[in-house]
N, CA, C and O atoms as a Maestro MAE file, in Angstrom:
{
 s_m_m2io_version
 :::
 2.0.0
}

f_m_ct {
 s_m_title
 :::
 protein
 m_atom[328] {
  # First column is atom index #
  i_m_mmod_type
  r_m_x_coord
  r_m_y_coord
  r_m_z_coord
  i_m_residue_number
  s_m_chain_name
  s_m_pdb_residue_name
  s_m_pdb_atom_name
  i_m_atomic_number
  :::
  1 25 -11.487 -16.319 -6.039 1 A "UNK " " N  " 7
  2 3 -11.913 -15.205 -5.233 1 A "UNK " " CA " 6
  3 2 -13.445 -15.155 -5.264 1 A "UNK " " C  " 6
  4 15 -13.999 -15.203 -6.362 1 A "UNK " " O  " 8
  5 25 -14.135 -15.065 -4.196 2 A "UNK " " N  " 7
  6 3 -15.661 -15.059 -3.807 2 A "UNK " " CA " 6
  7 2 -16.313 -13.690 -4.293 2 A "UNK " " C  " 6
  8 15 -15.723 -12.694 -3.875 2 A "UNK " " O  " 8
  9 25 -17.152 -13.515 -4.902 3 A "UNK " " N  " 7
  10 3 -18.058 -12.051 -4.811 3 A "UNK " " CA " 6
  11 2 -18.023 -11.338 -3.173 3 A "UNK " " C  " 6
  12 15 -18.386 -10.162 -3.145 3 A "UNK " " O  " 8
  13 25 -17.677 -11.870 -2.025 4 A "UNK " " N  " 7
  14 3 -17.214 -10.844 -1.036 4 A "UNK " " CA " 6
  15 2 -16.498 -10.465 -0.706 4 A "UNK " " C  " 6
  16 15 -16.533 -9.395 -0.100 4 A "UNK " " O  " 8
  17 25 -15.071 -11.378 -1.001 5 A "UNK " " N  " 7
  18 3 -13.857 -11.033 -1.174 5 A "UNK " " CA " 6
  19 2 -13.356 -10.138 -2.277 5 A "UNK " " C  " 6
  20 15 -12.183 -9.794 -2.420 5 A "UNK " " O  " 8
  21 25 -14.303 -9.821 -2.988 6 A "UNK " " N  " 7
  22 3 -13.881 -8.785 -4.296 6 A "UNK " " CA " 6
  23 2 -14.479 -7.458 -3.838 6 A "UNK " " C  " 6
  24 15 -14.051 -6.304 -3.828 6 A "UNK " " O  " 8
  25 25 -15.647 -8.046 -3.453 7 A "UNK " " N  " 7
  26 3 -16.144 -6.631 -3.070 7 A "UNK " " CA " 6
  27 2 -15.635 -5.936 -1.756 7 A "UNK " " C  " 6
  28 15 -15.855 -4.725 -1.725 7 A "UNK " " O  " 8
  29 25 -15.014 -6.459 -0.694 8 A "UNK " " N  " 7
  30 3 -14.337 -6.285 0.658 8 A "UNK " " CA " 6
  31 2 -12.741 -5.696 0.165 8 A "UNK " " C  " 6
  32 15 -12.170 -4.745 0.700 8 A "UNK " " O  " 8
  33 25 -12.179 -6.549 -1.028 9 A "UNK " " N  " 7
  34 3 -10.966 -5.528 -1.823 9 A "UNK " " CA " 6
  35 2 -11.288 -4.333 -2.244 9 A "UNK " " C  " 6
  36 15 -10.705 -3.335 -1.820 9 A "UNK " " O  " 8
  37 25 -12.740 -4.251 -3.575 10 A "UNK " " N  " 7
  38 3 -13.353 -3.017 -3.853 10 A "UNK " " CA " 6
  39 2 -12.939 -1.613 -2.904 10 A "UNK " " C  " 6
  40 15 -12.194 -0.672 -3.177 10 A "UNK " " O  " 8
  41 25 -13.905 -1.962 -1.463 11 A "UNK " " N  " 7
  42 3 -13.970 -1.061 -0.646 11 A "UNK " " CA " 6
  43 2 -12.362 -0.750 0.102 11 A "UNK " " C  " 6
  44 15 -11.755 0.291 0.351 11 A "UNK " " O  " 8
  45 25 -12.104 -1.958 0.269 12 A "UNK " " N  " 7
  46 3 -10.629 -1.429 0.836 12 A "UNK " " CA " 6
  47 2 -9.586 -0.603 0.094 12 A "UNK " " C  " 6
  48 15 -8.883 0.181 0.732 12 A "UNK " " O  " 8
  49 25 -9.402 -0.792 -1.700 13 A "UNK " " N  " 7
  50 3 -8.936 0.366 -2.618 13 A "UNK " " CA " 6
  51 2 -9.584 1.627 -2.436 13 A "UNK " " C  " 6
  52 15 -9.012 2.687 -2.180 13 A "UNK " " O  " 8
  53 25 -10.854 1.444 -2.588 14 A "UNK " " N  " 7
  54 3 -11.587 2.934 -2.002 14 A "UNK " " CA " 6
  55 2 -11.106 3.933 -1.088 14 A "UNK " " C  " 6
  56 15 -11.132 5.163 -1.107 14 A "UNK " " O  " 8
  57 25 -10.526 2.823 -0.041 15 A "UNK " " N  " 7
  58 3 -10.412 3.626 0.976 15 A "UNK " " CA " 6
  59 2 -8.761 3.773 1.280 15 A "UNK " " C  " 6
  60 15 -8.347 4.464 2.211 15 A "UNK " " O  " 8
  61 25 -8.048 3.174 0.545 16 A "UNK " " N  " 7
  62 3 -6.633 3.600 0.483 16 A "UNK " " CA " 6
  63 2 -6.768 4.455 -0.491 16 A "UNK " " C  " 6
  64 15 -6.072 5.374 -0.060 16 A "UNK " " O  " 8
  65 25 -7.272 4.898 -1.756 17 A "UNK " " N  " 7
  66 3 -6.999 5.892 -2.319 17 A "UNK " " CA " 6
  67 2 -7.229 7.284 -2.141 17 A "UNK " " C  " 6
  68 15 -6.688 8.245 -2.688 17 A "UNK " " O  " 8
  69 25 -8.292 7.215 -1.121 18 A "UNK " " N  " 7
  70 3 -9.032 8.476 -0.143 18 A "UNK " " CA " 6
  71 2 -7.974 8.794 0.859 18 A "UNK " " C  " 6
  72 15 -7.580 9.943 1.065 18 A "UNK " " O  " 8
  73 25 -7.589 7.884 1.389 19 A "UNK " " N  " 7
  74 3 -6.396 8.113 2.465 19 A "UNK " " CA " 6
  75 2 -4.574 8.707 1.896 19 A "UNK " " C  " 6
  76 15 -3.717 9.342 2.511 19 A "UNK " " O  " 8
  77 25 -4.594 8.163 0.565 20 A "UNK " " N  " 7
  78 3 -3.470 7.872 -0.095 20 A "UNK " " CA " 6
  79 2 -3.095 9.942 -0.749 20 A "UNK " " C  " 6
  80 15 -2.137 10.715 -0.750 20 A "UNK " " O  " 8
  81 25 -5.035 9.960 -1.334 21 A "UNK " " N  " 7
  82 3 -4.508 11.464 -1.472 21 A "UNK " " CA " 6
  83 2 -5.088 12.571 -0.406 21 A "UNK " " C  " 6
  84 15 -5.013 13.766 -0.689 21 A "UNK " " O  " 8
  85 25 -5.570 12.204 0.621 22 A "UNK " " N  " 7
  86 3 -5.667 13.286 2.044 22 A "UNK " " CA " 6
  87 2 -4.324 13.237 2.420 22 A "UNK " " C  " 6
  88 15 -4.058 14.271 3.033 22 A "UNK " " O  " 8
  89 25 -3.355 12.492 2.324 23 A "UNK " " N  " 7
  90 3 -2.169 12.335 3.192 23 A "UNK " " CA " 6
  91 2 -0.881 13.102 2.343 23 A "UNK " " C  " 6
  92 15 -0.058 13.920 2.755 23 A "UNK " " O  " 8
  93 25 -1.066 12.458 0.917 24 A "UNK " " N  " 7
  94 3 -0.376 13.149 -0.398 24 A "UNK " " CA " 6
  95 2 -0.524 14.853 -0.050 24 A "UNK " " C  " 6
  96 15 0.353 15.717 -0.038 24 A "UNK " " O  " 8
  97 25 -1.800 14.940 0.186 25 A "UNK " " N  " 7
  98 3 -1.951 16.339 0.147 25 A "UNK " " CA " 6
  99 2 -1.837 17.499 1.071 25 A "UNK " " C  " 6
  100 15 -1.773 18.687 0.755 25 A "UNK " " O  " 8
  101 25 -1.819 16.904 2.426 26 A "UNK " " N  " 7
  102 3 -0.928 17.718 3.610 26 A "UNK " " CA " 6
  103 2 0.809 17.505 3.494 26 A "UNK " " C  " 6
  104 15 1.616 18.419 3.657 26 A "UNK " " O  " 8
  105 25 1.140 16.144 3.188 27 A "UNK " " N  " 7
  106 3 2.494 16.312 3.088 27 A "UNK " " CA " 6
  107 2 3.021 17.049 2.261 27 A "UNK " " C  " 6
  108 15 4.127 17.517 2.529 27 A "UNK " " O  " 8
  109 25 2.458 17.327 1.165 28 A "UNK " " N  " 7
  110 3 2.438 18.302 0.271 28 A "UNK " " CA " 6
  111 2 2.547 19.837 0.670 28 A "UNK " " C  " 6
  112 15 3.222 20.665 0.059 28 A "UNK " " O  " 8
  113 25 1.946 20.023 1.542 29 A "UNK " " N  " 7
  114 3 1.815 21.295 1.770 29 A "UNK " " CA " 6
  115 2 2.803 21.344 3.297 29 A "UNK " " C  " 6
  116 15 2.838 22.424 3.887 29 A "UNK " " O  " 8
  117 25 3.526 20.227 3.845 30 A "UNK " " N  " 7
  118 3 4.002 20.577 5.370 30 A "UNK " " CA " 6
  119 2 5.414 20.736 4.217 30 A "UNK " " C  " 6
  120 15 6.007 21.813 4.273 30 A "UNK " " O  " 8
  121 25 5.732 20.082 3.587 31 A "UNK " " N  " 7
  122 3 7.003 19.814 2.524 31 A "UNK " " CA " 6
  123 2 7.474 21.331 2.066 31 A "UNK " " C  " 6
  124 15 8.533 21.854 2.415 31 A "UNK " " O  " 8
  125 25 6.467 21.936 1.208 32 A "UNK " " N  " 7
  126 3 6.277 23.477 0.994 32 A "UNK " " CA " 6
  127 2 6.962 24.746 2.125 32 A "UNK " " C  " 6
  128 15 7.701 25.717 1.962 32 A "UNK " " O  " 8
  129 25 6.275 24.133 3.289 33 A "UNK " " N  " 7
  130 3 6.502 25.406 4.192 33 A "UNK " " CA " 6
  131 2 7.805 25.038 4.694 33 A "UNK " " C  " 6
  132 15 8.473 26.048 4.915 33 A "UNK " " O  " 8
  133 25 8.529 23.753 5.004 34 A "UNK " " N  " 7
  134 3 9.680 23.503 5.235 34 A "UNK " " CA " 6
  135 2 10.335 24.043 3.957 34 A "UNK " " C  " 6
  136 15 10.751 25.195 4.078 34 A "UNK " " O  " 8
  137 25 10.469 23.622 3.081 35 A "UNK " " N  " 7
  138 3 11.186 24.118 1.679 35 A "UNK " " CA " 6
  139 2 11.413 25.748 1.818 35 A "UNK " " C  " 6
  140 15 12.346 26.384 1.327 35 A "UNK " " O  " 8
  141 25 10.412 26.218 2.547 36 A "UNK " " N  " 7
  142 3 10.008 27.916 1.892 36 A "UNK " " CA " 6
  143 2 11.200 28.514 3.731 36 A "UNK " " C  " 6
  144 15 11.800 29.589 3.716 36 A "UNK " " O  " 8
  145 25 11.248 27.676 4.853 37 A "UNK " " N  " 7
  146 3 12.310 28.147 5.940 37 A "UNK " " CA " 6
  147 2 13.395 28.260 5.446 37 A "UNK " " C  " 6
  148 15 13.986 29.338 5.375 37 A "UNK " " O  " 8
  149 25 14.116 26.494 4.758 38 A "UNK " " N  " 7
  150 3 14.756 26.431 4.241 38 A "UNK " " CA " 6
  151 2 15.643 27.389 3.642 38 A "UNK " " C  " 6
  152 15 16.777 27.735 3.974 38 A "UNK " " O  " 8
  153 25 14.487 27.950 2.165 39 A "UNK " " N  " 7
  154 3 15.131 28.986 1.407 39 A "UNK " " CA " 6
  155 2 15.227 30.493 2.683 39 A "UNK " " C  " 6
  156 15 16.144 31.314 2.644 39 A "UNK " " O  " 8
  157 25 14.605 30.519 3.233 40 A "UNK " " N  " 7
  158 3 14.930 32.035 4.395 40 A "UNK " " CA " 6
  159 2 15.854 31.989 4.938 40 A "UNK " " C  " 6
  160 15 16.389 33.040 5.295 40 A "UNK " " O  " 8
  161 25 16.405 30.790 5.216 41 A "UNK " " N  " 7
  162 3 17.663 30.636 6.409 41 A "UNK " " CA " 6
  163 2 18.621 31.046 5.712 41 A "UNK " " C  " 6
  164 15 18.872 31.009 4.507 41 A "UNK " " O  " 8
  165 25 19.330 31.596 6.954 42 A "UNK " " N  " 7
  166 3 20.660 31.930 6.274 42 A "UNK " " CA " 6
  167 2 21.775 31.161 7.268 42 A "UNK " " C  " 6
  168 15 22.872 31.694 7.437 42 A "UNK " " O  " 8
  169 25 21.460 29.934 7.894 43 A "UNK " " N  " 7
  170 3 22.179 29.039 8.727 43 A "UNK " " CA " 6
  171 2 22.188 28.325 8.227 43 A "UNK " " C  " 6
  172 15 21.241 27.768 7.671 43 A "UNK " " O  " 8
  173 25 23.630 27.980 8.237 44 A "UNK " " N  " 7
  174 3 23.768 26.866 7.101 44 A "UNK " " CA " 6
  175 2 23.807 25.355 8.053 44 A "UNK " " C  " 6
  176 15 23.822 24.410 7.265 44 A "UNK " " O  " 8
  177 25 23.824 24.950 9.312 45 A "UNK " " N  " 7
  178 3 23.326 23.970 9.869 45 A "UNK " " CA " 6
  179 2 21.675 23.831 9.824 45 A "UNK " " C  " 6
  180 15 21.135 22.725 9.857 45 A "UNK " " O  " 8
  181 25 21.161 24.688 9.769 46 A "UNK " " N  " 7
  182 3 19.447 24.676 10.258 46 A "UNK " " CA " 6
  183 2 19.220 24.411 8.868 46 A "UNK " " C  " 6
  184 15 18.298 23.597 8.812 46 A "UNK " " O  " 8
  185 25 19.574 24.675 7.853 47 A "UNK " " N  " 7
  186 3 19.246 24.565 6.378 47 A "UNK " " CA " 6
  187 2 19.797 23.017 5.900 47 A "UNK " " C  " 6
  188 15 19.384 22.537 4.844 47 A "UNK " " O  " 8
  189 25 20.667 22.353 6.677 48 A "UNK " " N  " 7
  190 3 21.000 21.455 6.128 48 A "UNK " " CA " 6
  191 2 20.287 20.268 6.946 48 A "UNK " " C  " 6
  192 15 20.366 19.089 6.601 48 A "UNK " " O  " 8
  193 25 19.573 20.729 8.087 49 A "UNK " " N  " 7
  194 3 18.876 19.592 9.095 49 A "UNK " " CA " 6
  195 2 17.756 19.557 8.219 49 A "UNK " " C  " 6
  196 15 17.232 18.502 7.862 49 A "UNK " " O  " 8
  197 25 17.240 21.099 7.737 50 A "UNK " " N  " 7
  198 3 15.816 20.850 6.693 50 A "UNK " " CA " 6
  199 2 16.117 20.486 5.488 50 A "UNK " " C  " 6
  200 15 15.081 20.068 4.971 50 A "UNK " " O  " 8
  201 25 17.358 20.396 4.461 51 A "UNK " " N  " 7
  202 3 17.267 19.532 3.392 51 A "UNK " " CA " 6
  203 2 17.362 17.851 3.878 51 A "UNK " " C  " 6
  204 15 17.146 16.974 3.042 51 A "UNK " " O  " 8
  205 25 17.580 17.635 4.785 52 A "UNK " " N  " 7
  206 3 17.421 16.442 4.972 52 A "UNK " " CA " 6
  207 2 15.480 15.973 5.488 52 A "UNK " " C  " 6
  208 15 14.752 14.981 5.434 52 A "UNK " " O  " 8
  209 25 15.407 17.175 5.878 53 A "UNK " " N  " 7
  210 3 13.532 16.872 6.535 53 A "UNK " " CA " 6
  211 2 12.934 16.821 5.009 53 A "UNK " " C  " 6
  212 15 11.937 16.116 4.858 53 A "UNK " " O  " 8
  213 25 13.225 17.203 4.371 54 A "UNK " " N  " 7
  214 3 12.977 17.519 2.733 54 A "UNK " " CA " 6
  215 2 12.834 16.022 2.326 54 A "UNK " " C  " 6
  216 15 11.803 15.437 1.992 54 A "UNK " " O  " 8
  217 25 14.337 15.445 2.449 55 A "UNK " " N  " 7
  218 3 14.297 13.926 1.768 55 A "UNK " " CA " 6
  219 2 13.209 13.276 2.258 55 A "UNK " " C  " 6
  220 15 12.411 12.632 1.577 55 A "UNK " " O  " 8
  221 25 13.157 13.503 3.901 56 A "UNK " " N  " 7
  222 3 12.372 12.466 4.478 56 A "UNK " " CA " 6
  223 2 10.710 12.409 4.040 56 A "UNK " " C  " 6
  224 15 9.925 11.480 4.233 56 A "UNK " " O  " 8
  225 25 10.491 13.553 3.471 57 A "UNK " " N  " 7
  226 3 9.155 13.907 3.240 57 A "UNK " " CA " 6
  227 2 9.288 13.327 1.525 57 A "UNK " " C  " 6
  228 15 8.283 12.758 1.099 57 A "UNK " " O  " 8
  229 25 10.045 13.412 0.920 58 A "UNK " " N  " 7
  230 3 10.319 12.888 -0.478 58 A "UNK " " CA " 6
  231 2 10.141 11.189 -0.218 58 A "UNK " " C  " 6
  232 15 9.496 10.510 -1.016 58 A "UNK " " O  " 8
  233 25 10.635 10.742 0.698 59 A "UNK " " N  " 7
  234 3 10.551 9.207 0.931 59 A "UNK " " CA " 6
  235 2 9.235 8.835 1.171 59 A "UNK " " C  " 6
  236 15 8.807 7.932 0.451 59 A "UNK " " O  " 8
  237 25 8.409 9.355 2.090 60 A "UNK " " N  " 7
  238 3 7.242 9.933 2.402 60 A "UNK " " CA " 6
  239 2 6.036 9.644 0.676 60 A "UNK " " C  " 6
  240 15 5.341 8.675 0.374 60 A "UNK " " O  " 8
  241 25 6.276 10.939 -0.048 61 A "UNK " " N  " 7
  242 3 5.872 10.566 -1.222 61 A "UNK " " CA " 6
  243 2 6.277 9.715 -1.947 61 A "UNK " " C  " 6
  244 15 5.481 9.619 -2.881 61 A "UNK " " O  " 8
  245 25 6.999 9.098 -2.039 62 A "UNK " " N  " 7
  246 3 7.291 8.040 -2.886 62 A "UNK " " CA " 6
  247 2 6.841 6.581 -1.976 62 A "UNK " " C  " 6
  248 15 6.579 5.679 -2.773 62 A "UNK " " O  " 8
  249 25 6.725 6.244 -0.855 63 A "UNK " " N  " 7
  250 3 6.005 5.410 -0.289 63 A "UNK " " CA " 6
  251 2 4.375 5.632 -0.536 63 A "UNK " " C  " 6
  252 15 3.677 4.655 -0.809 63 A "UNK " " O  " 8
  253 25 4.067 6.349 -0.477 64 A "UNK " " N  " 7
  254 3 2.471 6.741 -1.105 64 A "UNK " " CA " 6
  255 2 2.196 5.975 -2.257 64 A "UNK " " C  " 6
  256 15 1.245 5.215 -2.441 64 A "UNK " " O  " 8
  257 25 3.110 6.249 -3.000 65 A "UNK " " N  " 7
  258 3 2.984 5.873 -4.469 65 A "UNK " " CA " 6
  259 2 3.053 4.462 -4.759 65 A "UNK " " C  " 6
  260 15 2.360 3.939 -5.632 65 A "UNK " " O  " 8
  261 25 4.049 3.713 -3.895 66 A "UNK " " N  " 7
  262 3 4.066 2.306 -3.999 66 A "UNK " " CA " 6
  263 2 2.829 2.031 -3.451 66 A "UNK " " C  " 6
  264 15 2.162 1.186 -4.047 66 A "UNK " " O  " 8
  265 25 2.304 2.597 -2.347 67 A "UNK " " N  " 7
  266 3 1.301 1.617 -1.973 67 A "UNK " " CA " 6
  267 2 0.158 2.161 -2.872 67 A "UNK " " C  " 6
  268 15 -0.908 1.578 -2.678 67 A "UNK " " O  " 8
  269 25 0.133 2.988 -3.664 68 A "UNK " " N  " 7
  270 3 -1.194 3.168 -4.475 68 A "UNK " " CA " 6
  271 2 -0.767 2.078 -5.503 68 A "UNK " " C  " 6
  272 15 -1.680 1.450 -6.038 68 A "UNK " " O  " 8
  273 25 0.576 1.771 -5.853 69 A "UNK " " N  " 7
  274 3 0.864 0.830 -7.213 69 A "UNK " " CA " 6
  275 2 0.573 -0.496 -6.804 69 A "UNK " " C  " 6
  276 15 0.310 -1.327 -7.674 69 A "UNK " " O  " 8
  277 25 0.580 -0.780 -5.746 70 A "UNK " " N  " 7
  278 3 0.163 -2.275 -4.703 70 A "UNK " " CA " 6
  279 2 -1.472 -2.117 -5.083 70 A "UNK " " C  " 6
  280 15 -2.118 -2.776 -5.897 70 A "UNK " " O  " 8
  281 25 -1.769 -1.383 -4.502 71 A "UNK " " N  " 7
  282 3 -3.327 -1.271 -4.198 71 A "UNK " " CA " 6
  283 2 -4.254 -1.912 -6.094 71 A "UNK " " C  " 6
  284 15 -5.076 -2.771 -6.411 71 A "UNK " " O  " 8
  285 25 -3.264 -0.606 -6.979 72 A "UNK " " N  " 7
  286 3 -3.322 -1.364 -7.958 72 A "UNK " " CA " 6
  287 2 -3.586 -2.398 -8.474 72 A "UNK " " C  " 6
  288 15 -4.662 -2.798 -8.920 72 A "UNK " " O  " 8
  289 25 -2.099 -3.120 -8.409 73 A "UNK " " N  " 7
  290 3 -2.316 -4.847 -8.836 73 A "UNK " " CA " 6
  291 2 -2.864 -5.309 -8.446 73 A "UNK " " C  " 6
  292 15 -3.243 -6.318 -9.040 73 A "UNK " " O  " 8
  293 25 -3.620 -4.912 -6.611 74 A "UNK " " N  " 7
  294 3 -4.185 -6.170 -6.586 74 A "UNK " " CA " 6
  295 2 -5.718 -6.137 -6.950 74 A "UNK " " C  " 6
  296 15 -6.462 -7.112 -6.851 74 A "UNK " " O  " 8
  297 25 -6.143 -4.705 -7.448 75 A "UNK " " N  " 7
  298 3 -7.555 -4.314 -7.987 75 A "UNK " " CA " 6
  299 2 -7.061 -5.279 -9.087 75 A "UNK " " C  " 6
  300 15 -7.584 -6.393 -9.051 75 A "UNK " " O  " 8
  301 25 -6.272 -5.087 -9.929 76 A "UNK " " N  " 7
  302 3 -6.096 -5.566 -11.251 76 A "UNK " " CA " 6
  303 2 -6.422 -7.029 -11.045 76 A "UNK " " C  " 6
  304 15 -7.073 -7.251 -12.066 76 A "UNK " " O  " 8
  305 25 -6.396 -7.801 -10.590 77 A "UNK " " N  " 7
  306 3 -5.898 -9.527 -10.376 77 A "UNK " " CA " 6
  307 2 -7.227 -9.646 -10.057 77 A "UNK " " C  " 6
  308 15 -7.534 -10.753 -10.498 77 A "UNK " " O  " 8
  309 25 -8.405 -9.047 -9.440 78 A "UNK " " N  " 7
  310 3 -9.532 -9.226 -9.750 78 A "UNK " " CA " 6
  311 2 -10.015 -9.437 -11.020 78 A "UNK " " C  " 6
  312 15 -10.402 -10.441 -11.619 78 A "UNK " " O  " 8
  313 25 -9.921 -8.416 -11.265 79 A "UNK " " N  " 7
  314 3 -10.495 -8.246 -12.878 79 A "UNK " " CA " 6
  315 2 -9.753 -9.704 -13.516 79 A "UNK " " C  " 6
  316 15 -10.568 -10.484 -14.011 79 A "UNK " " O  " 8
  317 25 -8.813 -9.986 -13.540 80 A "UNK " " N  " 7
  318 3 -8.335 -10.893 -14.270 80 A "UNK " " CA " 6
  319 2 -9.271 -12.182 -14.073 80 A "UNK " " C  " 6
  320 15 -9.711 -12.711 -15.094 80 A "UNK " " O  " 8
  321 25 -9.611 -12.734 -12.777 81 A "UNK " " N  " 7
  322 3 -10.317 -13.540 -12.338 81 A "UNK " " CA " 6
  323 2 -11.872 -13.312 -12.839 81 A "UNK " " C  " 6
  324 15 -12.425 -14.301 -13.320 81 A "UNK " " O  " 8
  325 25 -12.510 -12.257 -12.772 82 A "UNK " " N  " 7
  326 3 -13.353 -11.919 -12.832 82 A "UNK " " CA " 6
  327 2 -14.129 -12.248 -14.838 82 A "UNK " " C  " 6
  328 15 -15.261 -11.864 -15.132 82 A "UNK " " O  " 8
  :::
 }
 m_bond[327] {
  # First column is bond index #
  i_m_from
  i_m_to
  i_m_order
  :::
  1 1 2 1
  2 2 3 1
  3 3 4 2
  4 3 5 1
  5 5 6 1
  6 6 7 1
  7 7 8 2
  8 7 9 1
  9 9 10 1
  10 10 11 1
  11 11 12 2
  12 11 13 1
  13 13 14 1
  14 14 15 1
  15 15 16 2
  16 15 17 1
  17 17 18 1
  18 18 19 1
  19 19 20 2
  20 19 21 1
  21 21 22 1
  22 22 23 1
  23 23 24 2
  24 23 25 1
  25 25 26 1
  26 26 27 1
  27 27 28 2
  28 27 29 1
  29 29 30 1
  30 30 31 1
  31 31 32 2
  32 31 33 1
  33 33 34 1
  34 34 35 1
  35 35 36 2
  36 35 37 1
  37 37 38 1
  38 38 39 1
  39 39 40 2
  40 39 41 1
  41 41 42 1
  42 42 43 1
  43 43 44 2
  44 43 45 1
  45 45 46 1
  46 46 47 1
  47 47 48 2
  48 47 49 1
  49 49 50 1
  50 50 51 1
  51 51 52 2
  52 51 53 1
  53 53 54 1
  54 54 55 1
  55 55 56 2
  56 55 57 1
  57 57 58 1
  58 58 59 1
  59 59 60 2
  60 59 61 1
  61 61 62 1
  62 62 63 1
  63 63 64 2
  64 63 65 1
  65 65 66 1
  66 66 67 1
  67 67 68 2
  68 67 69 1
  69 69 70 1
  70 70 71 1
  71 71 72 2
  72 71 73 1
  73 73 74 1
  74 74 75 1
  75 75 76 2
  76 75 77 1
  77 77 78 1
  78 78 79 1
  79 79 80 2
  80 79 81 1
  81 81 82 1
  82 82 83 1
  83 83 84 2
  84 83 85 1
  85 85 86 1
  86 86 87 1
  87 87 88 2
  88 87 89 1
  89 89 90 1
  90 90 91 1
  91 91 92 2
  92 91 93 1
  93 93 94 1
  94 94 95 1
  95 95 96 2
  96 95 97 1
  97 97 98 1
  98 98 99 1
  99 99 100 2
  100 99 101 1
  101 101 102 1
  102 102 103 1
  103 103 104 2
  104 103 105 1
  105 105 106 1
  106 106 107 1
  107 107 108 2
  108 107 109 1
  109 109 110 1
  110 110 111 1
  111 111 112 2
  112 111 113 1
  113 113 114 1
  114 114 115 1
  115 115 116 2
  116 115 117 1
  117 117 118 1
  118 118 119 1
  119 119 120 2
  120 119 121 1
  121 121 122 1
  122 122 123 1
  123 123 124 2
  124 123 125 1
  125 125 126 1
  126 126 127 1
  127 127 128 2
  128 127 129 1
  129 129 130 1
  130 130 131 1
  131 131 132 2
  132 131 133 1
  133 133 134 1
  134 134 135 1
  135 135 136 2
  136 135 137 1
  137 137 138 1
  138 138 139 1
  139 139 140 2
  140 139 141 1
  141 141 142 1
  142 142 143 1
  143 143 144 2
  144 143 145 1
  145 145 146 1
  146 146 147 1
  147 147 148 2
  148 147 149 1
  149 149 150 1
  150 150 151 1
  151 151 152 2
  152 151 153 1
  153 153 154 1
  154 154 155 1
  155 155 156 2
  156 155 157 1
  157 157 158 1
  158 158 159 1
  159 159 160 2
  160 159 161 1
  161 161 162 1
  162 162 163 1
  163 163 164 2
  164 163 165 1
  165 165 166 1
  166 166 167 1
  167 167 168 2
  168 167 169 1
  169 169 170 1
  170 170 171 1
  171 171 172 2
  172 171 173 1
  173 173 174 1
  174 174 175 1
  175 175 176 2
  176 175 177 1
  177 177 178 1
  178 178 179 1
  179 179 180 2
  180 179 181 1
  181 181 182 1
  182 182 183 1
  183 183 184 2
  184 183 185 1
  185 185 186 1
  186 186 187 1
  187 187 188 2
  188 187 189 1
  189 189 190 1
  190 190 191 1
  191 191 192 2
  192 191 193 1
  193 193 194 1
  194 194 195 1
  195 195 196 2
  196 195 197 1
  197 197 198 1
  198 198 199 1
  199 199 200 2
  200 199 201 1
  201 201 202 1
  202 202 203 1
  203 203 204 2
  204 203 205 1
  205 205 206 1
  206 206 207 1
  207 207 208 2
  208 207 209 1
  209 209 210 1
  210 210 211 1
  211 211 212 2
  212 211 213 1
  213 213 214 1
  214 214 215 1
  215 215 216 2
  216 215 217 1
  217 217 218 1
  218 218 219 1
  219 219 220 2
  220 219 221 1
  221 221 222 1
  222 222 223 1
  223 223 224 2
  224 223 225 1
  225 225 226 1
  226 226 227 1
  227 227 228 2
  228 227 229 1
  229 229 230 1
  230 230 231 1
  231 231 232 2
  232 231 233 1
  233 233 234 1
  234 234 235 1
  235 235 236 2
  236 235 237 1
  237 237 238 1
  238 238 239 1
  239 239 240 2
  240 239 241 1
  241 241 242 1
  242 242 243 1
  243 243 244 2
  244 243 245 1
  245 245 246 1
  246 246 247 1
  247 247 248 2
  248 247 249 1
  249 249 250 1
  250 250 251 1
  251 251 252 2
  252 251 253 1
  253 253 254 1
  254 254 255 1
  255 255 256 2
  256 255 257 1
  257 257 258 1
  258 258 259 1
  259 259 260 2
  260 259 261 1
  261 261 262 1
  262 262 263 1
  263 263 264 2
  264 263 265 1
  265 265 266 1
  266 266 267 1
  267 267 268 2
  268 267 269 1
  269 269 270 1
  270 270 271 1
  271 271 272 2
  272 271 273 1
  273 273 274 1
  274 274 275 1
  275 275 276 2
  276 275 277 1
  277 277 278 1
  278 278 279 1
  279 279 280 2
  280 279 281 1
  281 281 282 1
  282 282 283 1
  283 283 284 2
  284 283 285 1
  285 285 286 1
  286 286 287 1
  287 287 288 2
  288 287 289 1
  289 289 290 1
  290 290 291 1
  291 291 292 2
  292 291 293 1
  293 293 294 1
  294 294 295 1
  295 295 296 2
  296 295 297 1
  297 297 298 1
  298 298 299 1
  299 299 300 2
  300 299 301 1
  301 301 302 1
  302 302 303 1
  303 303 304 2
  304 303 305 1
  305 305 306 1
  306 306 307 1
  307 307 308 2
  308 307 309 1
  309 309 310 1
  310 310 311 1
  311 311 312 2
  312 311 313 1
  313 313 314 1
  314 314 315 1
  315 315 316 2
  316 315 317 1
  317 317 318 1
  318 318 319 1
  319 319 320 2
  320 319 321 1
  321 321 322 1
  322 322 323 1
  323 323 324 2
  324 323 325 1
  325 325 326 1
  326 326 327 1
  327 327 328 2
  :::
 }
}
């Protein structure tokens, strides 16, 4: 790996982890206000279309997370080289 290719990874972790928690952190909060209808409803179809919007936003965060654990290794595998 070249000193620009490390440093062109550098910046690109930078900028998935900036993206990784702006995105973490509205889904976070759209997740909330669905959760909070959820608990108001007293329809039990409309409550069960939003525990499922629930999962999807759970899949949501947990895809975040892999790609921060990607982003990871491949910071890491620098260093190894390095």
């Amino acid at each position: 790996m070249t000193d620009i290719e490390r440093k062109k990874l550098e910046e690109l972790v930078a900028k998935v982890f900036t993206l990784a928690y702006e995105l973490g952190t509205n889904v976070d909060e759209l997740f909330r206000e669905v959760r909070q209808l959820r608990f108001e409803t007293k329809d039990k179809d409309f409550e069960a279309a939003l525990i499922n919007l629930e999962h999807a936003f759970f899949m949501v965060a947990q895809s975040i997370n892999i790609l921060k654990d990607q982003t990871r290794n491949a910071i890491t595998s620098t260093k190894k080289i390095a």
